[in-house]
Residue frames as qw, qx, qy, qz and C-alpha x, y, z in Angstrom:
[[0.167, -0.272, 0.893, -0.318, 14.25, 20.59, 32.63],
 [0.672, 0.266, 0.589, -0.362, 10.58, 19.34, 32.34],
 [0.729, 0.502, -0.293, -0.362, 10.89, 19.30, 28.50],
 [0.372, 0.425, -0.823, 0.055, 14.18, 16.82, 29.15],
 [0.435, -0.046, 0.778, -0.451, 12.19, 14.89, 32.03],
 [0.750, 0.224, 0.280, -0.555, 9.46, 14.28, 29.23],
 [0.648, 0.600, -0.392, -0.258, 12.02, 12.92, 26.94],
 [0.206, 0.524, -0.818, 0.118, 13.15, 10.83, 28.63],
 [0.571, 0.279, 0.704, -0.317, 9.89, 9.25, 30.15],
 [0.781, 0.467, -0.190, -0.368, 8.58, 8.95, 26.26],
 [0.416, 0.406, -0.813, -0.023, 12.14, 6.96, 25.53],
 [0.170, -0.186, 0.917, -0.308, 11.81, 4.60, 28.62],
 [0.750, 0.282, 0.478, -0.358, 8.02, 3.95, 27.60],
 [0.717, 0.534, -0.362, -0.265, 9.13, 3.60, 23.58],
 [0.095, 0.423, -0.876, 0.212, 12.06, 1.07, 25.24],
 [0.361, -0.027, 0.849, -0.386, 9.59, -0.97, 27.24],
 [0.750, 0.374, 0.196, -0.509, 6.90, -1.06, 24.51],
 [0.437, 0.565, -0.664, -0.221, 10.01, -2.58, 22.32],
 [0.142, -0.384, 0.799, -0.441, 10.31, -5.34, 25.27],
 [0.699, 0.047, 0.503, -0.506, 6.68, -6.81, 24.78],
 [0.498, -0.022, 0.798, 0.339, 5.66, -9.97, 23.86],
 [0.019, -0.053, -0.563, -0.825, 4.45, -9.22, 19.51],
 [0.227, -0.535, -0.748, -0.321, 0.59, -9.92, 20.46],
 [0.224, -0.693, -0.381, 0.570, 0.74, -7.46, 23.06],
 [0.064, -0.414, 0.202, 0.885, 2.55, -4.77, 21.25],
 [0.078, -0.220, -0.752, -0.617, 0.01, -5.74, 18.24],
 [0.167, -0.716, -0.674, 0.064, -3.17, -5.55, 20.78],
 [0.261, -0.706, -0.214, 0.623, -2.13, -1.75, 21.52],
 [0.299, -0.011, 0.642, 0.706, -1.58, -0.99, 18.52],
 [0.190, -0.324, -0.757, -0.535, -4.44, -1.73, 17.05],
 [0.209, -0.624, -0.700, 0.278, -6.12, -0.53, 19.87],
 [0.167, -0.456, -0.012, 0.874, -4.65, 3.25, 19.61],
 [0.065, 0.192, -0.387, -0.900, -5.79, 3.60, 15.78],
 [0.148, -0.514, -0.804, -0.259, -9.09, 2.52, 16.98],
 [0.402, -0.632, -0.450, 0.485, -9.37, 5.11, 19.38],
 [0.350, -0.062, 0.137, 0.924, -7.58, 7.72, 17.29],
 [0.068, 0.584, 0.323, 0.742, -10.43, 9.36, 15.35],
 [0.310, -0.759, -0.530, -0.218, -12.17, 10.28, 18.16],
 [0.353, -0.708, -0.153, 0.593, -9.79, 12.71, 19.06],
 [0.031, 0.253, -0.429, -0.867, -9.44, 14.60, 15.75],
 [0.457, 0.448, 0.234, -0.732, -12.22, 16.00, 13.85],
 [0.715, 0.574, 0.240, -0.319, -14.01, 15.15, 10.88],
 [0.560, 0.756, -0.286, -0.185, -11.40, 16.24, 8.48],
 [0.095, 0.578, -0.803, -0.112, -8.32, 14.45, 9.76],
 [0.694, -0.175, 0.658, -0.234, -10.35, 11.61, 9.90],
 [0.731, 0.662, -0.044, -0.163, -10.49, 11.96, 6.29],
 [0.381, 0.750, -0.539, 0.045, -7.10, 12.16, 5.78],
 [0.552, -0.419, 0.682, -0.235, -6.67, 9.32, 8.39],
 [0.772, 0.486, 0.203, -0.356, -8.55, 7.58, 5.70],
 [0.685, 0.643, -0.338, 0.057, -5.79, 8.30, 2.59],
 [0.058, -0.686, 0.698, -0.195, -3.36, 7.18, 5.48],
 [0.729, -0.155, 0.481, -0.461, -4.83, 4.00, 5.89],
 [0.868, 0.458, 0.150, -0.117, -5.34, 3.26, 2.13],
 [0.470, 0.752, -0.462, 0.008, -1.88, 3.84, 1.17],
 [0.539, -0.470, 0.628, -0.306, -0.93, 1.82, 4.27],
 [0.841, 0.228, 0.401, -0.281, -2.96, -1.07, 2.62],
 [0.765, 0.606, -0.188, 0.110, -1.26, -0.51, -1.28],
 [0.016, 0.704, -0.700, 0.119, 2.32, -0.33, 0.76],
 [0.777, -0.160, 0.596, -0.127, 1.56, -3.79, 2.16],
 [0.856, 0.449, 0.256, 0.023, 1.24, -5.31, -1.40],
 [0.519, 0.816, -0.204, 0.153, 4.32, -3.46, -2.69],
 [0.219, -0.690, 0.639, -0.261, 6.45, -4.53, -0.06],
 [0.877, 0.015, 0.473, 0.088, 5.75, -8.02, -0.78],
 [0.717, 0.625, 0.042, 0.306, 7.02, -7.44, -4.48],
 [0.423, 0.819, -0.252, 0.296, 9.92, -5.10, -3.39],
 [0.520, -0.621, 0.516, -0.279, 10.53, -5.53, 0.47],
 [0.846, -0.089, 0.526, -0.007, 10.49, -9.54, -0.10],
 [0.840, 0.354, 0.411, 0.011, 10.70, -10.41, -3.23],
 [0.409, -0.564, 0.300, 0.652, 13.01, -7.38, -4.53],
 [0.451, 0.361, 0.640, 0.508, 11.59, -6.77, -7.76],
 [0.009, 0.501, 0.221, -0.836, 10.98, -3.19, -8.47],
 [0.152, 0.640, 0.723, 0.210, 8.00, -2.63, -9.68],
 [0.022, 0.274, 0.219, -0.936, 6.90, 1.19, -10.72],
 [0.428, -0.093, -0.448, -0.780, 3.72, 0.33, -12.41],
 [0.010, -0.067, -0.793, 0.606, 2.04, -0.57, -9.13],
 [0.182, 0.246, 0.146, -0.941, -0.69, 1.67, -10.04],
 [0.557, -0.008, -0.551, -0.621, -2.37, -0.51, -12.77],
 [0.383, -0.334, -0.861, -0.001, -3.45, -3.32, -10.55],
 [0.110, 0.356, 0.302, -0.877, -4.71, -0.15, -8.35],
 [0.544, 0.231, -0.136, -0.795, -7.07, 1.10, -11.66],
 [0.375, -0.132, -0.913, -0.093, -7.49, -2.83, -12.51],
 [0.169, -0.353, -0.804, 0.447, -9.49, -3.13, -9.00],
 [0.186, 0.247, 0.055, -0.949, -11.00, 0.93, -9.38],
 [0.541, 0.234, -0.113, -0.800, -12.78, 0.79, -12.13],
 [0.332, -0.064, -0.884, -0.322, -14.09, -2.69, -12.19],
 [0.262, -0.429, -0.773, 0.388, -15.87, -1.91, -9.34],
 [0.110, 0.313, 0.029, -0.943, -17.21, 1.25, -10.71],
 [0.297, 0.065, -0.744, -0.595, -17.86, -0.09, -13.84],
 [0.413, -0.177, -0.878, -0.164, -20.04, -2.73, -11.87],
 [0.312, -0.568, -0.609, 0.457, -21.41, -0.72, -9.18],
 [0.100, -0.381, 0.016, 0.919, -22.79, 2.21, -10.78],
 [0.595, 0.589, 0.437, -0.328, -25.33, 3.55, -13.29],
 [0.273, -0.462, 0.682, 0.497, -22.29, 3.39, -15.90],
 [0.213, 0.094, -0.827, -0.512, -23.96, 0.42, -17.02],
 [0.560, -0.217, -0.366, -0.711, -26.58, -0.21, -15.06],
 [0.706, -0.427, -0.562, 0.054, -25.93, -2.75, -12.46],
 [0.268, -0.673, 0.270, -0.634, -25.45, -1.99, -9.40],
 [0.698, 0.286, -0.594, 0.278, -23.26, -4.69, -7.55],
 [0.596, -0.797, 0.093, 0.033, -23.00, -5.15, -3.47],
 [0.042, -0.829, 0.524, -0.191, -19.17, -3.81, -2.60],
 [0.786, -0.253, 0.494, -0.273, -19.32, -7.12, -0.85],
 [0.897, 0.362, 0.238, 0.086, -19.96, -9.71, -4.00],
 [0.631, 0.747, -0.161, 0.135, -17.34, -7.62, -6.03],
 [0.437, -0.752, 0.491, -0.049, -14.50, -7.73, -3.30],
 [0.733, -0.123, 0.625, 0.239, -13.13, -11.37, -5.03],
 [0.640, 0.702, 0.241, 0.196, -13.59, -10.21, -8.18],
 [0.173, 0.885, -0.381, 0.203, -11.15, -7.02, -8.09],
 [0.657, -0.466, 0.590, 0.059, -8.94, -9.50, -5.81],
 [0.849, 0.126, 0.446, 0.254, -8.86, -12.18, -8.39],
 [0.450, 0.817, 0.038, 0.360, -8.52, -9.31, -11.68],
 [0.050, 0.789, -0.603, 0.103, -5.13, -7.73, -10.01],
 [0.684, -0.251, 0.665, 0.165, -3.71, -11.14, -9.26],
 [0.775, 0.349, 0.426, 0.310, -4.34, -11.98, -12.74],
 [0.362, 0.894, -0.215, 0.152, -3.38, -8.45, -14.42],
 [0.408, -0.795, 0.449, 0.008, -0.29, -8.81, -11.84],
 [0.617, 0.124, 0.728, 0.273, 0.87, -13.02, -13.18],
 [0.664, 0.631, 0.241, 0.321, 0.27, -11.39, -16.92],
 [0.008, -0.978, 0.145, -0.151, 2.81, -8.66, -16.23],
 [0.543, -0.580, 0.605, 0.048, 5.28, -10.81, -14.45],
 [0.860, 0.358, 0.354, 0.079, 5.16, -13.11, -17.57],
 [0.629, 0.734, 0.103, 0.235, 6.51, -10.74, -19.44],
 [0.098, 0.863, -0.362, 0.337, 8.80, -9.53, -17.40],
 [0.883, -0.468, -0.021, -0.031, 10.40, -12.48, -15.69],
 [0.880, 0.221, -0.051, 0.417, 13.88, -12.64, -17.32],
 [0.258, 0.689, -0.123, 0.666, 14.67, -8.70, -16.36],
 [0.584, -0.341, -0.423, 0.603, 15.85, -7.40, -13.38],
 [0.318, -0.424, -0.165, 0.832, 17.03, -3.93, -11.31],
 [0.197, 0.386, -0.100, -0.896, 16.59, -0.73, -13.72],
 [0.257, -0.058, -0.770, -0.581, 14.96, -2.66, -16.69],
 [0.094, -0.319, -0.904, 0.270, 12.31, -4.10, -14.56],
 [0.108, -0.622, -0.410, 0.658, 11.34, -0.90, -13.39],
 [0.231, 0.421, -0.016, -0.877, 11.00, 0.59, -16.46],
 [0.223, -0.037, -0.839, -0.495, 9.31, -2.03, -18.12],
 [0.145, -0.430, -0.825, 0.337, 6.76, -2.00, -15.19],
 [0.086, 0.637, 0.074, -0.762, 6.25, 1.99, -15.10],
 [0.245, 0.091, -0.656, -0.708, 5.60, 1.33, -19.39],
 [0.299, -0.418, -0.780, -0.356, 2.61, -1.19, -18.65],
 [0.072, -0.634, -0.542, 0.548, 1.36, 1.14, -15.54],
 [0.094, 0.421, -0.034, -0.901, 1.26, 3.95, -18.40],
 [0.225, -0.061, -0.779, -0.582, -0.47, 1.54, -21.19],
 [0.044, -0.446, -0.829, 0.334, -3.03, 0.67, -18.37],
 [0.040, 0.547, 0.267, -0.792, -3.86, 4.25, -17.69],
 [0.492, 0.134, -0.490, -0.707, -4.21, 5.49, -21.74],
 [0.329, -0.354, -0.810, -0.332, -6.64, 2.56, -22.43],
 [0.019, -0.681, -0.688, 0.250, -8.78, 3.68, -19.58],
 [0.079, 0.447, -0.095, -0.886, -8.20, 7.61, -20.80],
 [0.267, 0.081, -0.689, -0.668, -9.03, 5.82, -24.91],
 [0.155, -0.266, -0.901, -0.307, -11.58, 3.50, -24.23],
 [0.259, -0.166, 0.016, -0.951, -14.66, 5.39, -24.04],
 [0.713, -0.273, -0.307, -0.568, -17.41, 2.97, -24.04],
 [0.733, -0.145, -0.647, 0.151, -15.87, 1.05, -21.49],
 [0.510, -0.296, -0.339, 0.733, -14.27, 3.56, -18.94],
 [0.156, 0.865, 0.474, 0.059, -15.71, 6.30, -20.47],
 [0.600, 0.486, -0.109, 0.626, -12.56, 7.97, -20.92],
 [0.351, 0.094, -0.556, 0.748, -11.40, 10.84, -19.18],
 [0.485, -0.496, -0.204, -0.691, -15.23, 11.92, -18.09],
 [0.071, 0.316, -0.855, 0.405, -14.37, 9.25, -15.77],
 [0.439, -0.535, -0.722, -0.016, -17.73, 6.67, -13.57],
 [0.172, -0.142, 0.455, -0.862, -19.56, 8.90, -11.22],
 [0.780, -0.332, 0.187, -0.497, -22.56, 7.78, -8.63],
 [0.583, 0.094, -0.802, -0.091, -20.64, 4.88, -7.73],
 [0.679, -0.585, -0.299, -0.327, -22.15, 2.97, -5.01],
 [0.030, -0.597, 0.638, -0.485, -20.91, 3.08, -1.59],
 [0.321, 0.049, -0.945, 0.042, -21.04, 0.07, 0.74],
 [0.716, -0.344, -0.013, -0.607, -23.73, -0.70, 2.68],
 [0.183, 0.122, -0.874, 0.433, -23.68, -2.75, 5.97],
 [0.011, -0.606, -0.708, 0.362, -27.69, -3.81, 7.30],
 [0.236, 0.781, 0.564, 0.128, -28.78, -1.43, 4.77],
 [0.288, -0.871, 0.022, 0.398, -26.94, 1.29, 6.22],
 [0.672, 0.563, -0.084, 0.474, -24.58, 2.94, 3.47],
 [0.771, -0.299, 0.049, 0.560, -21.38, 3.90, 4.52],
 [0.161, 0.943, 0.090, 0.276, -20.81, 7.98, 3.92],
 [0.234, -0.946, 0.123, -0.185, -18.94, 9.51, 6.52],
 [0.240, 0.697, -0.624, 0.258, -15.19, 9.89, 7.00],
 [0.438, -0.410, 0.662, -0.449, -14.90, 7.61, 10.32],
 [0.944, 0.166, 0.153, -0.241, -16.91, 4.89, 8.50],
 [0.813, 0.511, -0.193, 0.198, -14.50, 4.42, 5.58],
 [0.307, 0.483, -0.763, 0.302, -11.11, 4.40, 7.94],
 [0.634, -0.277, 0.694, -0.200, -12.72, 1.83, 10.36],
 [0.817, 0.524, 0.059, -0.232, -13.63, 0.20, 6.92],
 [0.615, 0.662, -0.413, 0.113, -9.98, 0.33, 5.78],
 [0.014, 0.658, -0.703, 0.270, -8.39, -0.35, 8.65],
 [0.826, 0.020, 0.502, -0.257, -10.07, -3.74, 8.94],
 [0.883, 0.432, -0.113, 0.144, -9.00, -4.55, 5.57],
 [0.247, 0.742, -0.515, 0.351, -5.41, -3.22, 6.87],
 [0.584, -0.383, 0.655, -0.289, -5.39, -5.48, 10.06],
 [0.911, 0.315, 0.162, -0.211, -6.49, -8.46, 7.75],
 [0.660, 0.711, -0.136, 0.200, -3.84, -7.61, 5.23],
 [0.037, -0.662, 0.708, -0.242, -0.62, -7.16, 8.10],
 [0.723, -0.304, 0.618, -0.058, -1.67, -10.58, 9.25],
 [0.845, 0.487, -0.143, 0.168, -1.50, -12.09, 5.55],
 [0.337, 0.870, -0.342, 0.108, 1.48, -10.12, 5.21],
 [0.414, -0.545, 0.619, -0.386, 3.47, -11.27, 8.71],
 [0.888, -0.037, 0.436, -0.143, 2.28, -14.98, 7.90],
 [0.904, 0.401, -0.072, 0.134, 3.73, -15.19, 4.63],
 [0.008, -0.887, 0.429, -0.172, 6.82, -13.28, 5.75],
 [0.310, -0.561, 0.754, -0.143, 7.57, -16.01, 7.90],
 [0.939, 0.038, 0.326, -0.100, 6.42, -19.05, 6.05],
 [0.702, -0.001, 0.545, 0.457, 8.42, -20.87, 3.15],
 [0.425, 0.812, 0.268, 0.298, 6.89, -18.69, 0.45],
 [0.104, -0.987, 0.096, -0.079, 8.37, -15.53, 2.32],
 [0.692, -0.356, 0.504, 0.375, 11.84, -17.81, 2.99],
 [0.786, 0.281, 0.504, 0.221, 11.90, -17.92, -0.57],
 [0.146, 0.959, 0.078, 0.230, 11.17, -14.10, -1.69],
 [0.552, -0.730, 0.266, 0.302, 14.41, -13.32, 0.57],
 [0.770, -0.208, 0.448, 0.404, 16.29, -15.80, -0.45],
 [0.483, 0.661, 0.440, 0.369, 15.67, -14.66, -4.38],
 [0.122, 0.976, -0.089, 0.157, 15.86, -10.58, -3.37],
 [0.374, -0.862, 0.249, 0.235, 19.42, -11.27, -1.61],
 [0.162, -0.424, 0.784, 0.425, 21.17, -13.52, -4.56],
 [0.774, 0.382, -0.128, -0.488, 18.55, -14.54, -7.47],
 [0.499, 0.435, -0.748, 0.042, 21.75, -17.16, -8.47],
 [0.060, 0.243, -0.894, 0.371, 22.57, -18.53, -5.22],
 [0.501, 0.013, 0.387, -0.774, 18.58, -19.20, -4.71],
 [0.891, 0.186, 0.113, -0.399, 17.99, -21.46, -7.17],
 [0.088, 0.529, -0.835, 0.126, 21.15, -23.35, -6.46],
 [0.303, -0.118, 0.784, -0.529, 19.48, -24.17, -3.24],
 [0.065, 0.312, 0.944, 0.083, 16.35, -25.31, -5.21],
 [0.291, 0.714, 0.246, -0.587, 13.69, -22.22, -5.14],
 [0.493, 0.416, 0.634, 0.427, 11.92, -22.02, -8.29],
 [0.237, -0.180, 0.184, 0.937, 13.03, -18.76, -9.33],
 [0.212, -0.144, -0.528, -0.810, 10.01, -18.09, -12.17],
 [0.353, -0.450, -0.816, -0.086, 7.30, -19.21, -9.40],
 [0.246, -0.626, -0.459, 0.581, 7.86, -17.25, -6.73],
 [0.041, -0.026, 0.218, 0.975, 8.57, -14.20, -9.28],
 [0.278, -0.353, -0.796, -0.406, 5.01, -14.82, -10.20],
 [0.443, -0.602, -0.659, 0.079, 3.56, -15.73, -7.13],
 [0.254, -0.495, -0.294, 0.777, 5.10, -12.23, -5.36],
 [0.225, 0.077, -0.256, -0.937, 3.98, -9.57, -8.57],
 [0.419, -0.517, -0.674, -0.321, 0.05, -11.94, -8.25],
 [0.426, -0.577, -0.605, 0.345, -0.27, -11.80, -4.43],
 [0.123, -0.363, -0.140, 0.913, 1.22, -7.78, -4.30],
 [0.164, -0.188, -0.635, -0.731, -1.51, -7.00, -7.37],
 [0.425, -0.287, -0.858, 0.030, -3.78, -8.47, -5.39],
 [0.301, -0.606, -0.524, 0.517, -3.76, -5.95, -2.62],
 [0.081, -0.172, 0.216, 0.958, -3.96, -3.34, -4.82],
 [0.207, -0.217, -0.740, -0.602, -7.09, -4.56, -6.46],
 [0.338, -0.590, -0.612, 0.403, -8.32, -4.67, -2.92],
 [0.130, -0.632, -0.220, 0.731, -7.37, -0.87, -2.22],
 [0.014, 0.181, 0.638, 0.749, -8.79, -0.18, -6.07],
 [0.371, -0.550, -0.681, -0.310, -12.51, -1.08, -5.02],
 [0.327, -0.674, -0.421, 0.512, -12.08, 0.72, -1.47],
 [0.160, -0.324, 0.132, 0.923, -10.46, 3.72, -3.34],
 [0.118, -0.273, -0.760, -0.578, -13.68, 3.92, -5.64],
 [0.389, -0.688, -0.613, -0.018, -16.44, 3.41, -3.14],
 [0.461, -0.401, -0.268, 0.745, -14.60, 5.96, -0.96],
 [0.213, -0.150, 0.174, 0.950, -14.02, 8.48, -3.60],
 [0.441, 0.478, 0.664, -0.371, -17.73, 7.99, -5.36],
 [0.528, 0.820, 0.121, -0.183, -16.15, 9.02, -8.58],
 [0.764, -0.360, 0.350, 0.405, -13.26, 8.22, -10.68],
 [0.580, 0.810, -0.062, -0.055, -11.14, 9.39, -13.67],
 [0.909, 0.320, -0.125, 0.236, -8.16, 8.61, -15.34],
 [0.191, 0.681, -0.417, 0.571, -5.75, 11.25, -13.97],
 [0.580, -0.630, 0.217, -0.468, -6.42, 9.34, -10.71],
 [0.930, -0.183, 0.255, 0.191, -3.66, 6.56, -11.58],
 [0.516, 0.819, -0.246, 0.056, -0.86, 8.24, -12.66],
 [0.748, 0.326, -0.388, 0.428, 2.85, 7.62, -12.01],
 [0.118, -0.505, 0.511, -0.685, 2.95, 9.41, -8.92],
 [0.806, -0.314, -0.010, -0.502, 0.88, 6.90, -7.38],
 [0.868, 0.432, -0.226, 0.094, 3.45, 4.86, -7.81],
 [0.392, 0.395, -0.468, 0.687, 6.45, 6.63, -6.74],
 [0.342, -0.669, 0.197, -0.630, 4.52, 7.19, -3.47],
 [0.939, -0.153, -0.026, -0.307, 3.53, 4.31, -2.72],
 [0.831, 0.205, -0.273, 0.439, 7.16, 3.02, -3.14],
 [0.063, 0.526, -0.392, 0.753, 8.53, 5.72, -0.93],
 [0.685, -0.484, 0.234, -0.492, 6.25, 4.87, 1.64],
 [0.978, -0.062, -0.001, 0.197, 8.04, 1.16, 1.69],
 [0.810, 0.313, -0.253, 0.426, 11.01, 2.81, 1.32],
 [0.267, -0.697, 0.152, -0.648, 10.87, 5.27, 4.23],
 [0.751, -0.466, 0.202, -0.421, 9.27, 3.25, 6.52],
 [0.364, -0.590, 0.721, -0.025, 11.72, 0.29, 5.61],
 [0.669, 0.284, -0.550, -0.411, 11.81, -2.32, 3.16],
 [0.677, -0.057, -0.730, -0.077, 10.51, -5.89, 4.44],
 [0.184, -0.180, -0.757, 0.601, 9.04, -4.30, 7.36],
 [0.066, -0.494, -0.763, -0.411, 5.93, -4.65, 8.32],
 [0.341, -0.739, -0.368, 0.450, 5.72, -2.14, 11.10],
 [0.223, -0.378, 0.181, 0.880, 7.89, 0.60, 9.19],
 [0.054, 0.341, 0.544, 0.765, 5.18, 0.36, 6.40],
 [0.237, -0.875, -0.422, 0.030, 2.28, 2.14, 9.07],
 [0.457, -0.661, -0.148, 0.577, 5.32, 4.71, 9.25],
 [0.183, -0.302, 0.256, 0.900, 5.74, 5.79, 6.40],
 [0.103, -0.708, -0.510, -0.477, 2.22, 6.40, 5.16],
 [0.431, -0.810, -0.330, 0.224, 1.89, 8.17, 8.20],
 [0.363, -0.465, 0.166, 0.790, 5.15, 10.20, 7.39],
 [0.430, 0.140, 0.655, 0.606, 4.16, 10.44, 3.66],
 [0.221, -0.645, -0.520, -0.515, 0.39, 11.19, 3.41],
 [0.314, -0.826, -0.449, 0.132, -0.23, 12.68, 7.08],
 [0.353, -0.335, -0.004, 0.874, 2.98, 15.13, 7.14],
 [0.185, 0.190, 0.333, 0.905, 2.06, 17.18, 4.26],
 [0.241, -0.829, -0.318, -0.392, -1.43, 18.00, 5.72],
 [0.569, -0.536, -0.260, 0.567, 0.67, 18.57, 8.78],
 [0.556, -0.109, 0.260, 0.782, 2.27, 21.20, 6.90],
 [0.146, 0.738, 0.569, 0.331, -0.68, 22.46, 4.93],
 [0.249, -0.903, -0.178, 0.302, -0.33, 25.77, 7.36],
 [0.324, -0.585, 0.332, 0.666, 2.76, 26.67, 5.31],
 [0.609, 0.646, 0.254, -0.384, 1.01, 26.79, 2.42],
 [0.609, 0.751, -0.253, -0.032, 3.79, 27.20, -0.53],
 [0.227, 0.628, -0.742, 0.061, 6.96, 26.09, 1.21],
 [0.843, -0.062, 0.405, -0.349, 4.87, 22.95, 2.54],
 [0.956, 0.276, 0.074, 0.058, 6.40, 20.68, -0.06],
 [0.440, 0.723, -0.377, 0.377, 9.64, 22.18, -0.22],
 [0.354, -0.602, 0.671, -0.249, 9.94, 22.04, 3.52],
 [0.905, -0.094, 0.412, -0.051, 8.45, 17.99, 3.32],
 [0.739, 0.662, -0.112, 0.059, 10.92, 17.39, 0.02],
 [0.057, -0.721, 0.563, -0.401, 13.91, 18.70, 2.35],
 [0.589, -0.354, 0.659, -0.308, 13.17, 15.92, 5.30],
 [0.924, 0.373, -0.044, -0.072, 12.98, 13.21, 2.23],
 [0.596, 0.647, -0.381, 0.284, 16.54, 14.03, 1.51],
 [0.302, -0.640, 0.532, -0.465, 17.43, 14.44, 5.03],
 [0.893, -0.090, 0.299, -0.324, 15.73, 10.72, 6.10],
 [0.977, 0.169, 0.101, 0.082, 17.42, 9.23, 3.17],
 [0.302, 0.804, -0.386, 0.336, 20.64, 10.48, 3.46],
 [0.236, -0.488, 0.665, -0.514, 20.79, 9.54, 7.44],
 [0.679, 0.090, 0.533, -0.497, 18.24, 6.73, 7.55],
 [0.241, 0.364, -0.697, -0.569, 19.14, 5.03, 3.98],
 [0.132, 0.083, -0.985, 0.080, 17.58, 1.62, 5.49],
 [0.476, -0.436, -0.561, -0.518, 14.58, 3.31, 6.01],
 [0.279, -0.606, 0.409, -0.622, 13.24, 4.06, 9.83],
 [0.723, -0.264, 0.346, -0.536, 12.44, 0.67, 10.70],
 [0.314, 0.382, -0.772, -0.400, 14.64, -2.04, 9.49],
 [0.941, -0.119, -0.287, -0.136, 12.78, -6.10, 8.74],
 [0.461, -0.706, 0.536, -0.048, 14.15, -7.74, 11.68],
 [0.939, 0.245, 0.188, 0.153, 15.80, -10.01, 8.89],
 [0.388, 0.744, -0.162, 0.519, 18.16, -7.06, 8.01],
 [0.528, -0.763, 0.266, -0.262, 18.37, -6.63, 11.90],
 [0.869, -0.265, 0.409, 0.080, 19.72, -10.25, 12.08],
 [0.882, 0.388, 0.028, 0.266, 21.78, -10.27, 8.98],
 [0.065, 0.844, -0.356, 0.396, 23.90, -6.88, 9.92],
 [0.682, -0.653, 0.306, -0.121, 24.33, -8.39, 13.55],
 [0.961, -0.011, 0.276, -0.009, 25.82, -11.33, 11.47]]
């Protein structure tokens, strides 16, 4: 009886939190997952951490797929694009030894551009082809940093890279780096939420629900394609230079194709072209399995099982864009 009394106060509060106005339900938010570490120790704050950052690369892939519909599985290069220029330049690699700060436009600008050269080449393709023409230049990325030795030092990989520093103070400890990320993640849902609803983000729709019937209407088909594989790049290159400083050591095997396929699951879980369903599925993605960790071997089998389950019952993902909300109704 008290277990069904509690379930049914949780529903009436998850009902009334649906009810507020978006800057409330955004101020509580953001208030809880300030509040969070300090009830869980050290370690999950770590892992609060890889929930944070993947949070950050889902944003950017959900512009390209959620909006813009272009499936992209070579996500991962504008990820090492952002990594290891900010190793490269913040480390005794070569010798300089860059503020985290100064280099933060730089890895921005370099995945926008790696992202716009990629989309060049691949404007004219679509659905499966896309996707494996993307997942080919996320695997040409990776070899050249494995081959090119004097630059990336191959697979020995950049170690001492510098962590950030704030008033002198460097930035070490778990709790630092996820208040760290989750500032760049607040930053990055407003981008996200603005463009969603501006013309640019009218446009990306329009394009992912009929490519034809879009540039009937006038939408310049080859711009926005562009402008959505720059801007999603973009936030990768961001969570490149955080995933560096974080990690204080990189190597090739740390951008592979799974980075990818997660990172797309986590948009496709949590819901495609929604910005609320992408803080659910990192959270389902990256925080279950440590949930799980206690089952040591069937820990991926059991989390592999509730994949199939989720997308079987839940195909739309747990949280649909309230565009999909408003088209179904329609």
């Amino acid at each position: 009886m008290k277990s069904f009394t509690g379930l049914v106060f949780q529903k009436g509060i998850f009902d009334l939190f649906k009810k507020l106005h978006p800057s409330v339900k955004a101020f509580i938010t953001i208030s809880f997952f300030i509040i969070l570490p300090f009830f869980v120790g050290p370690y999950w704050s770590h892992v609060l951490g890889y929930i944070a950052l993947y949070a950050l690369l889902g944003i950017g892939l959900n512009i390209v797929v959620g909006f813009a519909g272009l499936l992209d599985l070579g996500y991962v290069a504008f990820f090492a694009v952002g990594a290891y220029t900010y190793a490269m330049l913040a480390s005794p690699h070569f010798g300089y030894h860059f503020s985290f700060w100064m280099l933060i436009p730089l890895c921005l600008a370099l995945g926008a551009i790696t992202g716009v050269l990629i989309g060049i080449s691949v404007l004219r393709m679509r659905g499966d082809y896309l996707a494996i023409v993307t997942l080919g230049f996320g695997e040409i990325i990776r070899i050249l940093i494995n081959n090119m030795d004097k630059l990336t030092n191959g697979p020995k990989g950049i170690w001492q890279i510098d962590p950030p520093e704030i008033f002198s103070h460097k930035l070490i400890r778990p709790i630092e780096y996820y208040y760290l990320i989750l500032i760049f993640c607040i930053v990055s849902f407003f981008i996200m939420n603005r463009l969603s609803n501006s013309r640019i983000g009218r446009a990306w729709i329009a394009m992912r629900e009929d490519e034809e019937a879009a540039q009937a209407m006038g939408v310049d088909i080859l711009k926005y394609k562009l402008l959505a594989f720059g801007t999603g790049a973009a936030f990768a290159g961001v969570g490149g230079i955080i995933f560096a400083a974080r990690q204080g050591s990189i190597f090739p095997a740390d951008f592979t194709l799974m980075v990818s396929i997660n990172v797309l699951l986590i948009v496709i879980l949590g819901g495609m072209g929604s910005i609320t369903g992408i803080i659910l599925g990192s959270f389902i993605l990256v925080g279950l399995p440590e949930v799980l960790r206690a089952l040591r071997d069937y820990r991926l089998l059991i989390f592999g099982a509730l994949l199939i389950i989720v997308m079987i019952f839940r195909p739309e993902g747990f949280i649909k864009a309230r565009r999909r909300k408003l088209s179904i109704k329609t």
